[in-house]
N, C-alpha and C positions, 0 to 999 in steps of 0.2 A: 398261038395264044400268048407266049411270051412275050413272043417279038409285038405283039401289039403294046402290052402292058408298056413295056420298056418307052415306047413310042409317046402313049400315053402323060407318062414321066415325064420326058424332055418337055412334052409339051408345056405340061402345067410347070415344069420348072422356067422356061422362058416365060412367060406369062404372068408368072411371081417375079421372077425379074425384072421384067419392062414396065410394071405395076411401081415397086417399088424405085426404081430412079426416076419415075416418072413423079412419084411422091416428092421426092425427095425437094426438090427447089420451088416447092408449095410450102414447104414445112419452111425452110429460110426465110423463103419472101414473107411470109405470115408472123415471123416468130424475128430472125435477125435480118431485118432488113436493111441494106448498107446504104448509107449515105453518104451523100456526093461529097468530097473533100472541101473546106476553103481554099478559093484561088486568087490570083493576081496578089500577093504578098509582097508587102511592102515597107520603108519603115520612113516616117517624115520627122524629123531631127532639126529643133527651131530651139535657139538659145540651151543648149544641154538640158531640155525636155523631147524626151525620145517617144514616138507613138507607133505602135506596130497596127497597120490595117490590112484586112482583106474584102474582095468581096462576099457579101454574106450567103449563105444556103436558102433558099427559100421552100419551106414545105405550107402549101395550102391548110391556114387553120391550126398550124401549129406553134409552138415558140422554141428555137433552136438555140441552143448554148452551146459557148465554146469555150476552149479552155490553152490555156499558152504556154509552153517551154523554153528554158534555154540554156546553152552550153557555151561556157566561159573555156578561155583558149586552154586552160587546163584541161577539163574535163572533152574537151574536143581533140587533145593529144597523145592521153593518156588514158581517158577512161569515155570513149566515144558513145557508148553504151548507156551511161546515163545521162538523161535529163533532168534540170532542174524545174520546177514549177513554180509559175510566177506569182510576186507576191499581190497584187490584187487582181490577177486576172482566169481564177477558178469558178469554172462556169457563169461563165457575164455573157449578157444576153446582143447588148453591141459588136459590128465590126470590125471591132480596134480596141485596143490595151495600150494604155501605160506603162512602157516596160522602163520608167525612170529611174527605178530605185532597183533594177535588175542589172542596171548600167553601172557598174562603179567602177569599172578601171578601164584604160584606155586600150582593151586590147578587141579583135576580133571577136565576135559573138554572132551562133546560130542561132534562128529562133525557129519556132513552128508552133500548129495552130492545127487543131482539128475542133469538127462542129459533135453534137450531144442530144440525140432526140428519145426523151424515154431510156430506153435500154438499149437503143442503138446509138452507134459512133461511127465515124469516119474514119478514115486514113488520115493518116498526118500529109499537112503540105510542111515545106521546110522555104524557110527564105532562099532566095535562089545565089545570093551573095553574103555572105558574114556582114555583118553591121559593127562598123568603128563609131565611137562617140566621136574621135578626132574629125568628124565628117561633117558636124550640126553645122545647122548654119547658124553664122551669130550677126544681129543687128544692130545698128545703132542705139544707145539709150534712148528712151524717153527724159527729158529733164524740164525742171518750171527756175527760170532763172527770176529775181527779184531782188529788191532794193531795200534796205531796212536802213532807212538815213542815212547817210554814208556809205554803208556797208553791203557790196555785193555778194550776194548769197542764193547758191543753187544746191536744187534738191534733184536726185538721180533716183530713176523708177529703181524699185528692189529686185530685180532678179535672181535672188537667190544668194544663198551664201560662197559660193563659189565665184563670184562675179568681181572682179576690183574697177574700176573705174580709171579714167585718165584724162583727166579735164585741164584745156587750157582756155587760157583768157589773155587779155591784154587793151590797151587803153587805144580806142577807134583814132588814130594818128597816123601822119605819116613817117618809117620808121620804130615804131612803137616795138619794143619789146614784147615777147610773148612767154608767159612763163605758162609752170607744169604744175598742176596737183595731181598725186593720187589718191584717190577715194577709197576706203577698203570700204562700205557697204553702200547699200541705195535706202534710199527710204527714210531719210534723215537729213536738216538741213545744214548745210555746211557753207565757214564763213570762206573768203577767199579773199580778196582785197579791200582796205576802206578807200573807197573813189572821192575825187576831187568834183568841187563842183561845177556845172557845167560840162563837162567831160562826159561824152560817151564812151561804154566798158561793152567788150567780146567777149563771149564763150561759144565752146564746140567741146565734145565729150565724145570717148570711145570705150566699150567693153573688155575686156581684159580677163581671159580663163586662165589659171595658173596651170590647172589639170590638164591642157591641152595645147599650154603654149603660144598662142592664138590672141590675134586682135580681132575686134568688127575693125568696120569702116568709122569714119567722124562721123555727128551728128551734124544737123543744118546749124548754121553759126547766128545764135541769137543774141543781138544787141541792147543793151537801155543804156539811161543817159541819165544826167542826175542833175538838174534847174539848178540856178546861181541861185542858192537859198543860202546867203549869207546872215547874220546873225545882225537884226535891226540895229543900228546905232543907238534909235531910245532906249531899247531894252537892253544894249551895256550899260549905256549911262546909269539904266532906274537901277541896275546891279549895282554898278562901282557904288552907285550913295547908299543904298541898302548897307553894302559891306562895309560902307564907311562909319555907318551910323549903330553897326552892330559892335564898331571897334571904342565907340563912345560913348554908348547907352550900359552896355556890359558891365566894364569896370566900372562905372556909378552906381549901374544898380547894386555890383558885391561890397562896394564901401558903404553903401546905405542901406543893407543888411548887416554888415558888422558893426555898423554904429549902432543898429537898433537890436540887436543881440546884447552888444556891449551894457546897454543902459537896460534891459531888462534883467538882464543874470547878476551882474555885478554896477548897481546905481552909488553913485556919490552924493552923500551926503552932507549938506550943509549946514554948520549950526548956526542960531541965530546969534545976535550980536550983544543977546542977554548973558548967552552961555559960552562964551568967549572968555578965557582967563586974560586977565591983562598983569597979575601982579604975580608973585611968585608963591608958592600952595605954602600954607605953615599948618604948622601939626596938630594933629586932633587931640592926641592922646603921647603925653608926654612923661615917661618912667624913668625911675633912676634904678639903675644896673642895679645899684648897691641895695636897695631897697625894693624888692620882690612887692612888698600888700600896700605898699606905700605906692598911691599911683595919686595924679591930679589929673582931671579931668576938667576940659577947659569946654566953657558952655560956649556952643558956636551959632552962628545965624543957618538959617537954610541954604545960602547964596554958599557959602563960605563950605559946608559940607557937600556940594554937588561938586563943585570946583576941586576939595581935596579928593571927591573918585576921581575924577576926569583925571585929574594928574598920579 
């Protein structure tokens, strides 16, 4: 009777076990169910704008987010263990990130990427190479050359503030000299030579990364040309008389403004030929020193006392 019990035992004890690991990967699948990793990682590097792609996860019906790190050659030699997380690429629902502003120095960089469904997560994929920025490819500018009378003048697309420019030009000749500008930004129009008329002018431009030392190739070499617009002969001449006439009209008008300033602020007056002294003034009022009350007083005409104030 023992030995059955005992028998008994084992049994149910197998049975509680096959029961339960039998459970077990019902309870995962239901509860943490693993998702497939992002694959084929990649990173496509045009003008130092860097983009990390992979292919995406696809779950029926649902929308999968992913999320991106990365390890600067510091943190890859020293402290392997931590990653960094990208600054705009925490749970974005595309497959690809802008790791532009993850890029700031020129040295090696790991990156990786796993997908986010609910409460489950992936494995991390890791790029299967470190990514240099020294690697981007760089292209020719974009540029709009044009003519502003005289003066030839091109404007260089903006790529960025890391970008300088190196633009030459020269006068479509045979033998023709070719000179150099450099451009520190794009997006702004800049003068370069005043041309001659008649005369066709060259330009060709190349990009220029300081941070990586690095040229593009030339752009395609675009020409204009500037018409014999010489300056009419009539319209010297209608000048020269203009300026002739401003050198003669001027000083007349300012003398015939001071003349007539002159006669209104301070006028000359003319007396008539009544009030004219012709003889010499004699005295009105004739005293003797000696004789203070003793005065004679000489009776005069009208004529005769206007004449003694005037003088």
């Amino acid at each position: 009777m023992q030995t059955f019990t005992m028998v008994l035992q084992e049994i149910w004890t197998s049975l509680f076990m096959w029961f339960f690991y039998a459970l077990i990967p019902c309870l995962l699948t239901d509860e943490v169910a693993i998702l497939p990793a992002p694959q084929n990682l990649s990173v496509l590097s045009t003008n130092m704008k860097h983009l990390l792609m992979w292919s995406p996860v696809t779950v029926p019906g649902e929308t999968v987010y992913y999320s991106v790190e990365y390890q600067g050659e510091y943190e890859s030699l020293y402290t392997s263990h931590i990653w960094i997380p990208s600054s705009w690429c925490s749970l974005t629902e595309g497959p690809e990130c802008d790791v532009t502003d993850d890029i700031t120095a020129t040295v090696p960089y790991n990156l990786r990427v796993r997908a986010t469904l609910g409460s489950q997560t992936s494995a991390w994929s890791i790029l299967k190479h470190p990514f240099n920025r020294n690697s981007t490819i760089l292209t020719p500018p974009g540029m709009e050359i044009t003519k502003d009378g005289f003066h030839l003048v091109i404007e260089l697309e903006d790529l960025g503030p890391q970008f300088e420019f190196l633009v030459a030009y020269w006068r479509r000749e045979p033998g023709a000299e070719e000179h150099v500008k450099m451009v520190r930004s794009g997006g702004i129009p800049v003068h370069l030579e005043t041309m001659e008329p008649g005369a066709a002018y060259c330009v060709k431009a190349q990009t220029f990364v300081k941070a990586i030392g690095r040229y593009s190739a030339f752009s395609q070499t675009e020409c204009v040309e500037v018409q014999g617009e010489a300056i009419p002969l009539v319209l010297a001449l209608f000048a020269f008389v203009g300026f002739m006439l401003i050198l003669v009209v001027v000083p007349l008008f300012v003398w015939k403004m001071g003349r007539l300033l002159q006669y209104s602020c301070c006028p000359v007056v003319v007396l008539p030929d009544t009030l004219k002294i012709t003889n010499s003034p004699q005295k009105l009022i004739s005293c003797r020193r000696e004789e203070v009350d003793a005065c004679a007083t000489a009776v005069m005409s009208p004529e005769e006392l206007l004449r003694a104030w005037i003088s």
